[in-house]
C-alpha positions as a printed Julia matrix, in Angstrom:
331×3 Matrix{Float64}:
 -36.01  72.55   13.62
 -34.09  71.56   10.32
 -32.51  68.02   10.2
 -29.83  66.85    7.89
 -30.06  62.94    6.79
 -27.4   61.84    8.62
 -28.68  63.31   11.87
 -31.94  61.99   11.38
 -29.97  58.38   11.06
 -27.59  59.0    13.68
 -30.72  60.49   15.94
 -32.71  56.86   15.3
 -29.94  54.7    16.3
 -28.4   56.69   18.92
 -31.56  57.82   21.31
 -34.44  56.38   22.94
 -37.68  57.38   21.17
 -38.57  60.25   22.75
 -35.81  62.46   21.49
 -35.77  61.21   18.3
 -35.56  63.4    15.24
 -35.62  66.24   18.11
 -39.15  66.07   18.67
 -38.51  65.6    22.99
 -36.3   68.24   24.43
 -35.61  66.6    27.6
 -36.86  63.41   29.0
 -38.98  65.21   31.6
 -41.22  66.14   28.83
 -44.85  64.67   28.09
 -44.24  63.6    24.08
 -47.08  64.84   21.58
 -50.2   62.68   20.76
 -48.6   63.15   17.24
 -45.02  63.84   15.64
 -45.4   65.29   11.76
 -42.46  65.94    9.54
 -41.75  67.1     6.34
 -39.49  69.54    4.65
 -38.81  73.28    4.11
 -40.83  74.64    1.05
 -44.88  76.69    1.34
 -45.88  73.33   -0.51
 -45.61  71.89    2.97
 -48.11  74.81    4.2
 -51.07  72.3     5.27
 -48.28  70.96    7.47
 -47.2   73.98    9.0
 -50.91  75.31    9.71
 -51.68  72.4    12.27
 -48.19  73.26   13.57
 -48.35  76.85   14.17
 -52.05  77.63   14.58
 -54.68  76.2    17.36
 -56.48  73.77   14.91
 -55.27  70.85   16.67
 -55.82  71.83   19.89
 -59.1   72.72   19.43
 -59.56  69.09   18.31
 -57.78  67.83   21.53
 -54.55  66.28   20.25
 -50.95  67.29   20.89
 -48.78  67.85   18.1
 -45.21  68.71   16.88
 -43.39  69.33   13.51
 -39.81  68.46   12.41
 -38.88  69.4     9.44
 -35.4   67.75    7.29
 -33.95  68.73    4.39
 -36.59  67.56    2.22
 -39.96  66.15    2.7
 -38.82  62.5     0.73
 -35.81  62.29    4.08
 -38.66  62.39    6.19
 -40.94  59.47    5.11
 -38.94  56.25    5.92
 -39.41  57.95    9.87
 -43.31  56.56    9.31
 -42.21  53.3     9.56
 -40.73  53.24   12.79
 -42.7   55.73   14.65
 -40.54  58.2    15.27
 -42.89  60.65   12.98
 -46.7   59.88   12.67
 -47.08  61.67    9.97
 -45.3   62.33    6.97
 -45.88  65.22    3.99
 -43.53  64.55    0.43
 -44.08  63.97   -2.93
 -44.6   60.69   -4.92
 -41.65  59.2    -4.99
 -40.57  58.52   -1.87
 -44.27  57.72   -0.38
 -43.74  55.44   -2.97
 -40.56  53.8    -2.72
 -41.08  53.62    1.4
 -43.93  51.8     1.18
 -42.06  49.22   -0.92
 -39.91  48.6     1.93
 -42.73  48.38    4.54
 -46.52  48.15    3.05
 -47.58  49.08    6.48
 -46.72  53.09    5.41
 -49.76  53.9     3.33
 -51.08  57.42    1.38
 -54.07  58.64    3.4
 -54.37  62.18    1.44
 -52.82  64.07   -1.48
 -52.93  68.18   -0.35
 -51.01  69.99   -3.38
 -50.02  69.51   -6.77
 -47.09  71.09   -8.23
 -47.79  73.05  -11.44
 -44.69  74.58  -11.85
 -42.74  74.15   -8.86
 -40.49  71.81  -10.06
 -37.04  72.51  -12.83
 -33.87  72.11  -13.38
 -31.26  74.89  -12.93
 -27.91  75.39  -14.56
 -24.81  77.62  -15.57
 -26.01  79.92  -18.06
 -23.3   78.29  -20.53
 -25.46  75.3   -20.73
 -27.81  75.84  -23.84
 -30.48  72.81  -23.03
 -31.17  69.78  -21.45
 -28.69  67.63  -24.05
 -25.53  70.35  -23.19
 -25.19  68.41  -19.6
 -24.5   65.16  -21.5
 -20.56  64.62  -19.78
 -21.46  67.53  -17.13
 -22.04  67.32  -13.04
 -25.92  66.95  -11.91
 -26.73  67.09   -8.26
 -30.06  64.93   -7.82
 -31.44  64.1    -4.25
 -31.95  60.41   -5.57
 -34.98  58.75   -4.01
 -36.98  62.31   -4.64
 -39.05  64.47   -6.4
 -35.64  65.9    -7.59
 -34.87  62.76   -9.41
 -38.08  62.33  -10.74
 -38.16  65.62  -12.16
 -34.65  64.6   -13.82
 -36.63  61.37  -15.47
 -39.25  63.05  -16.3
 -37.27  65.82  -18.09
 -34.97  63.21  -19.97
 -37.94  61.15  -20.9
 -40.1   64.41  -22.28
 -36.81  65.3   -24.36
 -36.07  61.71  -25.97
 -32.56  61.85  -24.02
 -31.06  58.58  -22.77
 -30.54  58.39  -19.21
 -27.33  56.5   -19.68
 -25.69  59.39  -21.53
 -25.61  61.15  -17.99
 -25.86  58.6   -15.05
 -21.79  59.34  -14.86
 -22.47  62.91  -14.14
 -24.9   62.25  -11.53
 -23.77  63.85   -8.18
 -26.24  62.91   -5.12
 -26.84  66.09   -3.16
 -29.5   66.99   -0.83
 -31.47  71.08   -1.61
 -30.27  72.82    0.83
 -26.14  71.92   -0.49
 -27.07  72.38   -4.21
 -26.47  75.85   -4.49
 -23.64  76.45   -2.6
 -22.2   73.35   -4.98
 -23.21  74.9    -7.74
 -21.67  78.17   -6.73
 -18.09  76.34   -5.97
 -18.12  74.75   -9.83
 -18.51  71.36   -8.31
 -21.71  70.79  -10.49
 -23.24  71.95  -13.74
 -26.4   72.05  -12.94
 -29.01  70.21  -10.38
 -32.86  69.4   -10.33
 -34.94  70.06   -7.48
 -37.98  72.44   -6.18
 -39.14  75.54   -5.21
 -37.93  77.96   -3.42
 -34.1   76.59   -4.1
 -34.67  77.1    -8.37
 -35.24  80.83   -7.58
 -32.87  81.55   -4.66
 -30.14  79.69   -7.3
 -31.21  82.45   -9.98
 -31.32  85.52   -7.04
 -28.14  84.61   -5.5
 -25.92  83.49   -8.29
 -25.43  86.23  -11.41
 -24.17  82.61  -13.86
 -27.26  80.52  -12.82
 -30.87  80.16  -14.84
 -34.02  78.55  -14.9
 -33.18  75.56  -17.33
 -36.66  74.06  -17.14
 -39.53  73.53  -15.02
 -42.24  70.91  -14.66
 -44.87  72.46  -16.6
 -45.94  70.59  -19.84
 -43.75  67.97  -18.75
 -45.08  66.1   -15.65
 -47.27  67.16  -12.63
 -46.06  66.03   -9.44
 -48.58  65.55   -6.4
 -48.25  65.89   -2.4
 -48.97  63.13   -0.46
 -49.58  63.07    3.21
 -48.4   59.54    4.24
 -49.07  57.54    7.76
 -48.26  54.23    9.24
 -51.81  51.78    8.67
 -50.32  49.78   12.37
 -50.3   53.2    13.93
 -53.34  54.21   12.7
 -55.08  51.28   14.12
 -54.02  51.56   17.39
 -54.48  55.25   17.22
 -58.41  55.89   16.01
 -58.9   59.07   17.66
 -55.92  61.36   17.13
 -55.71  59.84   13.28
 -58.98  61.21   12.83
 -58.44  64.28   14.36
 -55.37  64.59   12.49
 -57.42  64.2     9.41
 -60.06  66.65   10.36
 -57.15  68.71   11.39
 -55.66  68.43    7.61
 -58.73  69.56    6.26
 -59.02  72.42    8.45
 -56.25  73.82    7.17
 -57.25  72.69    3.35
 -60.23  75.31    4.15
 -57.96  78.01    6.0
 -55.83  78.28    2.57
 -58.57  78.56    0.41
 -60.41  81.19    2.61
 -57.87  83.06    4.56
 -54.41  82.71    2.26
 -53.54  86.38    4.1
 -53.11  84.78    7.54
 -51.87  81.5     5.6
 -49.29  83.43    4.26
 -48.24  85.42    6.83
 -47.98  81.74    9.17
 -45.7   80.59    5.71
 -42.93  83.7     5.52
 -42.79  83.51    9.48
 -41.88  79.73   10.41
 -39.61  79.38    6.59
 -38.1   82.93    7.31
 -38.64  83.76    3.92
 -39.24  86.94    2.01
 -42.91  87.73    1.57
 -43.21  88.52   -1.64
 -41.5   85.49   -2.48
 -43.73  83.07   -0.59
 -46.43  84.97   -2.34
 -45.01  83.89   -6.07
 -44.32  80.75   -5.06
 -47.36  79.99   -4.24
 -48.77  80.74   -7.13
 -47.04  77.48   -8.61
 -49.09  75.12   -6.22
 -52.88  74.08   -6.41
 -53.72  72.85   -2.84
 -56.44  70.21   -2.15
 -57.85  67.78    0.11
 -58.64  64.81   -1.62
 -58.06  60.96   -2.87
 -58.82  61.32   -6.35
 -58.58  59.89  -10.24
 -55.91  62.08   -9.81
 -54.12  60.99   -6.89
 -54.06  57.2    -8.96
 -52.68  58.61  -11.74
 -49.72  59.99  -10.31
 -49.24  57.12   -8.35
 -49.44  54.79  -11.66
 -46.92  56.79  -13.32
 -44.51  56.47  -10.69
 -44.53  52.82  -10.27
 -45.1   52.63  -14.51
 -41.35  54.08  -14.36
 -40.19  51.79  -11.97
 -41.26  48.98  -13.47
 -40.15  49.83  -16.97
 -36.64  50.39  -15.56
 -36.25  47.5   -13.45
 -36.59  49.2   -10.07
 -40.1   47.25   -9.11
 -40.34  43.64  -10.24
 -43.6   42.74   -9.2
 -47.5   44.07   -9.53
 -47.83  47.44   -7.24
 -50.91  46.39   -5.24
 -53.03  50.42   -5.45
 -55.71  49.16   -2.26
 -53.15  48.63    0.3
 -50.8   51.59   -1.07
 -54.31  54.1    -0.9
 -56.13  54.43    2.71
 -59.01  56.36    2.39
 -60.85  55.46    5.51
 -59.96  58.05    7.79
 -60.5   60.94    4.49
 -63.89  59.09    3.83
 -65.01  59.71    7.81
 -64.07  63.68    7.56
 -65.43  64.21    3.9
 -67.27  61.21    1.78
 -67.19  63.51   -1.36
 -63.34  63.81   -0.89
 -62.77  60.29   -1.81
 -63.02  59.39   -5.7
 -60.87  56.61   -6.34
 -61.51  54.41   -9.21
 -62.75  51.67   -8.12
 -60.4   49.26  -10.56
 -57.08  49.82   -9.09
């Protein structure tokens, strides 16, 4: 099931809980021990395992995936309970847990070497060239981080194209690119090479490599947590599980990829490629974290200290696998 933004909104405000976000298809229906969501890339593939394998049935616990339009729009649906569970990148773990501290980072299960970039018209020469132009950025995501990061590795001041800026979520970004209605947009695998398949004017501009390395957080609600000991865990275990199935069986992991995205196989196969995948809380997992709220601090977004011990809950990772859990212990 694939969500736009403003049917997840109107969804959350319109129905009682169990049909929220989709996840109930009639009242009559026993809900899931757990509701995940997250978005529509194989960078989302630990996700999709519990999902569409038995691994969390054969730890006893109920479970169903929603995906929207990009793993950041499903994150603020942790606070409320209308997902458990949520898989995105930095950013908006980040920036959701600023509005409620009760959504917390209880893994990181990727990191995106080269998954990340910027595409463009072929008429645009480099990153300066879209000084004046159209930029579609899914603010609030790993799409506009990748746009900082890109204009901060290239000495380029943001200023010169916060005019251009056009908010768009992935899925609309090439079809808007297509019409002439932007220049260029950043975003994520696989919309940078479906741009450059589908459209005979449209190139790679960039990616993330040697400029930043974005992480994938899996993010959960600490209150929910709490009252739920036993399917968290499980969940966790769960997580893990399929950590192990995609080093050891990436075959069958692949194969469960190209059939629930619909994708071609031998794309799946070079995107993933552009991932590392992992199961851990790490020096790693801090760093990226730092960095994000370093940037948010230095322009004005976040005007206080970001407290790292209630943003990090390594608990439940530290129950399933000790040696998984390496934070430093001066956050």
């Amino acid at each position: 099931m694939s969500l736009t933004r403003r049917n997840f909104l109107a969804a959350g405000a319109a129905l009682p809980l169990i049909t929220q976000i989709g996840l109930g298809s009639t009242i009559a229906k026993a809900a899931p021990a757990m509701r995940i969501a997250t978005g529509v890339d194989p960078g989302f593939a630990p996700f999709y395992l519990l999902s569409q394998t038995d691994i969390m049935k054969k730890r006893g616990v109920e479970l169903e995936l929603t995906t929207g339009p990009s793993g950041g729009a499903t994150v603020p649906f942790v606070i409320g309970g209308q997902a458990n569970a949520a898989m995105a990148s930095s950013l908006p773990g980040i920036r959701t847990h600023l509005v409620s501290p009760k959504v917390v980072c209880v893994a990181q299960m990727i990191s995106y070497d080269r998954f990340f970039g910027i595409v463009s018209v072929k008429e645009v020469g480099s990153l300066k060239d879209l000084a004046g132009k159209k930029i579609g950025v899914e603010t609030g995501s790993a799409s506009e981080l990748m746009w900082r990061r890109a204009l901060e590795h290239h000495k380029l001041d943001a200023k010169d194209f916060t005019s251009g800026i056009v908010p768009i979520e992935p899925p609309e970004m090439i079809a808007a690119l297509e019409r002439g209605q932007i220049d260029a947009f950043s975003c994520w695998e696989p919309w940078l090479t479906r741009a450059v398949q589908k459209l005979p004017n449209a190139k790679i501009l960039l990616t993330n490599e040697d400029i930043f390395q974005d992480v994938g957080y899996v993010y959960m609600n600490r209150d929910w947590i709490e009252a739920n000991k036993k399917e968290s865990l499980a969940f966790m275990g769960g997580l893990h599980d399929a950590y192990l199935m995609i080093r050891n069986d990436p075959d069958k992991v692949l194969k469960v990829i190209v059939d629930y995205l619909k994708l071609p196989e031998p794309l799946v196969k070079e995107l993933l490629t552009k991932v590392t995948f992992s199961y851990k809380l790490d020096q790693q997992s801090y760093n990226q974290s730092k960095a994000v709220v370093d940037a948010m601090l230095a322009d004005g977004r976040l005007k206080k200290p970001f407290d790292y011990k209630a943003w990090f809950y390594p608990e439940l990772m530290a129950q399933v696998d000790p040696k998984a859990v390496s934070l430093p212990a001066n956050m």
